[in-house]
C-alpha positions as CSV (number, residue, x, y, z in Angstrom):
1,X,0.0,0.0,0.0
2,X,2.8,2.3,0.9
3,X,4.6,2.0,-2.5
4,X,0.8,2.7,-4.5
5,X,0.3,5.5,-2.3
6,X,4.1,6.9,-2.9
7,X,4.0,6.1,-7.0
8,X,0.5,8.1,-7.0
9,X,2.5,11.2,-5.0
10,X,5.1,11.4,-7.6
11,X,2.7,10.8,-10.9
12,X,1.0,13.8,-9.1
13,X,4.2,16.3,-9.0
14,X,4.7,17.4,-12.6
15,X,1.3,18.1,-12.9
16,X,2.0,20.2,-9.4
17,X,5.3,21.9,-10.9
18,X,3.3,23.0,-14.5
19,X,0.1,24.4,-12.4
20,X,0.0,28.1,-12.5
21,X,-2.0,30.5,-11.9
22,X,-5.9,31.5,-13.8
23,X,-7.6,34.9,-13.2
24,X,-8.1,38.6,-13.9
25,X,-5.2,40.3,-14.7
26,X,-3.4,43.5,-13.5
27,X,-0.8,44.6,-15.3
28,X,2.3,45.6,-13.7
29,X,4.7,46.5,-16.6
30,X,4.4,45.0,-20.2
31,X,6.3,41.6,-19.4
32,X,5.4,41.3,-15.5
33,X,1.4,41.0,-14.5
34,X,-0.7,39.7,-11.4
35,X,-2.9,37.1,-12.3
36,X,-5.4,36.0,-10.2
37,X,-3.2,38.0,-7.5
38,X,0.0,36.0,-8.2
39,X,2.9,37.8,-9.4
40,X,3.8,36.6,-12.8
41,X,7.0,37.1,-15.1
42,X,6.5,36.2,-18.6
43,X,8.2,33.7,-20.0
44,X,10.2,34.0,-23.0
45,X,9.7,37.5,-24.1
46,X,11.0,40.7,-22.9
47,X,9.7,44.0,-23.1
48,X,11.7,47.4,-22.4
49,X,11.9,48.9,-18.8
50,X,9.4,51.3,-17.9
51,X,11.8,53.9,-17.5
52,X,13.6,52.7,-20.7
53,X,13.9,55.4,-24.0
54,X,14.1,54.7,-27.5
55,X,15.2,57.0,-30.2
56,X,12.8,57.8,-33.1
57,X,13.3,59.7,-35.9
58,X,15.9,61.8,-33.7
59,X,14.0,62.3,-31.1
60,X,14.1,60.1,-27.8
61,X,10.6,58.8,-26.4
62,X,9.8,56.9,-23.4
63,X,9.1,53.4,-25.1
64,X,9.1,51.9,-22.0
65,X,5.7,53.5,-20.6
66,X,4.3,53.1,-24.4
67,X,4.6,49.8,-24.2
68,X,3.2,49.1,-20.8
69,X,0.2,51.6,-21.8
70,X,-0.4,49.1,-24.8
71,X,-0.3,46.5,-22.8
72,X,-2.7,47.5,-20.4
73,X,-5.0,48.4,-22.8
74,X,-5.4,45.3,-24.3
75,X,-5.3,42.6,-20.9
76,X,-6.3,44.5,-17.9
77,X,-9.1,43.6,-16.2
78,X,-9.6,40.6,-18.6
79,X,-9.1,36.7,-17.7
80,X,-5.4,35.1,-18.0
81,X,-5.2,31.3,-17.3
82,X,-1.3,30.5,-17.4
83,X,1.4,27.2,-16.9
84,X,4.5,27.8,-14.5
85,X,7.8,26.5,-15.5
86,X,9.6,28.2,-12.5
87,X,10.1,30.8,-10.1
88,X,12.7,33.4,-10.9
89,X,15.1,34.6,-7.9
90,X,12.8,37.6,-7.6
91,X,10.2,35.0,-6.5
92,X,8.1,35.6,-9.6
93,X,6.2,32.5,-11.3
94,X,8.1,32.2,-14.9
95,X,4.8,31.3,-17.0
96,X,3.5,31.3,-20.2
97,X,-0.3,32.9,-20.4
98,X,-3.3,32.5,-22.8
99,X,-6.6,35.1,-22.9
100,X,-8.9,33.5,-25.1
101,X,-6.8,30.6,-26.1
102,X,-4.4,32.8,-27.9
103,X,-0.9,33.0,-26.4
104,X,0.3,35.9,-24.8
105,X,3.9,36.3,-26.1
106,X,3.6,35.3,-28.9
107,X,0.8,38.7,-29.7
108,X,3.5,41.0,-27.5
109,X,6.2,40.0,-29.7
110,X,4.7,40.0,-32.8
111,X,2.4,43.5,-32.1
112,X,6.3,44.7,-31.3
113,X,5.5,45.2,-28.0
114,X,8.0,43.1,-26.1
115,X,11.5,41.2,-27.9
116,X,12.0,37.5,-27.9
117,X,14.1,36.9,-24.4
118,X,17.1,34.3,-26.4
119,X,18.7,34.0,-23.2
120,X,15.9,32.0,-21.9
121,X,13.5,30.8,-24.7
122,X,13.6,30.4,-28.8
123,X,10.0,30.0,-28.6
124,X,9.6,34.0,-30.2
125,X,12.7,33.8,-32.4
126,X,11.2,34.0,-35.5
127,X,8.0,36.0,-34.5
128,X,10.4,38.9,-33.7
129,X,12.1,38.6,-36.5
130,X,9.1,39.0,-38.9
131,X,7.7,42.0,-36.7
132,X,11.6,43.6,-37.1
133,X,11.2,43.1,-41.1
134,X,7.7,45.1,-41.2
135,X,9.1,47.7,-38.1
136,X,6.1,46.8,-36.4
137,X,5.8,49.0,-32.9
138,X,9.1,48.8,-30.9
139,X,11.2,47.6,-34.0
140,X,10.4,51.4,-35.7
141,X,12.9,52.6,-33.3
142,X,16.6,52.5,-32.3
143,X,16.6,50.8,-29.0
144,X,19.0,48.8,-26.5
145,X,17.4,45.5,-25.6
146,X,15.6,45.5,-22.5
147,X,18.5,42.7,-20.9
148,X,21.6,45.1,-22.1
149,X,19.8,47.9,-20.9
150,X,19.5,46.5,-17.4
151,X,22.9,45.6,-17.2
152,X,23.9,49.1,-18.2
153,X,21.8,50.8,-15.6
154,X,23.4,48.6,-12.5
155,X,26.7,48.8,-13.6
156,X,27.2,51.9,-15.2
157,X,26.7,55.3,-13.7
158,X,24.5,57.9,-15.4
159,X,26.9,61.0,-14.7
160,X,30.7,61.1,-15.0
161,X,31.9,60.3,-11.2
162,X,35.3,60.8,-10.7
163,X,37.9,58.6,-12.3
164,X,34.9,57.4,-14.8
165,X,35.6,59.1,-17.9
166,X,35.1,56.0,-20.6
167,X,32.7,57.4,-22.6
168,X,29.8,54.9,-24.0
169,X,27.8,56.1,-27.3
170,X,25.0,55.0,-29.5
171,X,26.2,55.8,-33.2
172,X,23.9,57.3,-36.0
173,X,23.8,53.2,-36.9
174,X,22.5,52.0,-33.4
175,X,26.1,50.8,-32.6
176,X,27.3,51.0,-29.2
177,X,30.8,52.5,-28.9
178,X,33.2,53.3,-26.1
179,X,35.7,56.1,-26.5
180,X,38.7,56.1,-23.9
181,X,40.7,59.1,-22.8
182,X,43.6,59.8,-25.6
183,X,41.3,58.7,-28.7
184,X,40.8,60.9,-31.9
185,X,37.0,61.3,-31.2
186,X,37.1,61.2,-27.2
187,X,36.9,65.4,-27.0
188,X,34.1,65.3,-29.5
189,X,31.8,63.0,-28.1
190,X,28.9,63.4,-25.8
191,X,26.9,61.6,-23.4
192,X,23.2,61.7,-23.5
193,X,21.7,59.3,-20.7
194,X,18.5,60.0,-22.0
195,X,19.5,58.0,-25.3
196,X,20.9,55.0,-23.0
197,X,24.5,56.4,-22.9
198,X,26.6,55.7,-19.9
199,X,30.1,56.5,-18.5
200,X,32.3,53.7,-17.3
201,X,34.8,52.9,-14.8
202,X,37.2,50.7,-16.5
203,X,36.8,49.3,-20.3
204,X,36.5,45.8,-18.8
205,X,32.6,47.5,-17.4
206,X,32.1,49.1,-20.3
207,X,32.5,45.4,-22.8
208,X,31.1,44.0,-20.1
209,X,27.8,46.0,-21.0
210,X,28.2,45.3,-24.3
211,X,29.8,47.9,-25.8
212,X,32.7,47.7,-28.3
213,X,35.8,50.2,-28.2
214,X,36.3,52.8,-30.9
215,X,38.9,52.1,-33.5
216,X,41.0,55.4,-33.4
């Protein structure tokens, strides 16, 4: 008896692990919600930081609260039902969601609204990249993604501190440069935060961010 009861426990726990939460939604950024109460991240997409900019024909906008206003426009309020995979060190539930049957990230990545997240999923691959050929929402601008963006905002400080003077641009092209005292263009160039540029400490930060070094 002790064995049936144990091998019924354990045919029980994946269906445990894949439960996730079902319920009205609330919206807390364009990739995060609260369904049914639950905080939920989700999974395999990622959409820009709410205080995030991107640059449109020259001019910087806050894409960030755009696309958490879209968002919210189209899911609050209405009925999410959604399959964990994890919990994220923030103590979110990683899930993927469905309102009327239709899947969730796959409509944010394809309405350009949120990016395929590669570090974690493939799943959205190639919906971004048809949304990026038609510059569908997000893709009509010049924009960091949301993960390097992050990574520049923790480790990178948004005015020149002392002994930070590695300078880290965004070219015409969208490329992101570092210029280092002693260069040809290092007097010329100039930091706009409000584009996503950043000073660095040490060149090491700045590649670490993601950012190449000029050539001269």
């Amino acid at each position: 008896m002790l064995r049936i009861c144990t091998a019924f426990v354990l045919a029980l726990l994946p269906i445990a692990v894949l439960a996730g939460p079902s319920g009205k939604i609330r919206v807390i950024d364009a990739d995060t919600w609260a369904v049914a109460g639950e905080k939920v991240r989700l999974h395999g997409i990622d959409a820009p930081e709410m205080d995030q900019t991107c640059e449109r024909a020259n001019t910087v906008w806050a894409c960030g609260e755009w696309a958490t206003r879209q968002v919210r426009a189209r899911y609050q309020g209405r009925t999410a039902s959604c399959r964990a995979i994890e919990k994220d060190r923030y103590g979110r539930t990683v899930a993927t969601c469905a309102v009327d049957g239709r899947d969730v990230g796959h409509d944010l990545v394809s309405g350009g609204l949120a990016l395929a997240y590669r570090e974690y999923s493939s799943a959205y691959v190639a919906v971004e990249r048809r949304a990026a050929r038609a510059d569908i929402g997000l893709h009509g601008s010049r924009l960091q993604t949301p993960s390097q963006y992050r990574k520049t905002k923790v480790r990178a400080p948004a005015v020149h501190p002392a002994n930070c003077a590695i300078k880290g641009n965004i070219s015409s092209k969208g490329t992101w440069i570092y210029h280092a005292p002693g260069q040809r263009d290092y007097g010329a160039t100039r930091i706009s935060t409000a584009k996503g540029e950043r000073w660095f400490c040490s060149e090491a930060q700045a590649r670490a961010g993601g950012w190449r070094k000029a050539r001269r």
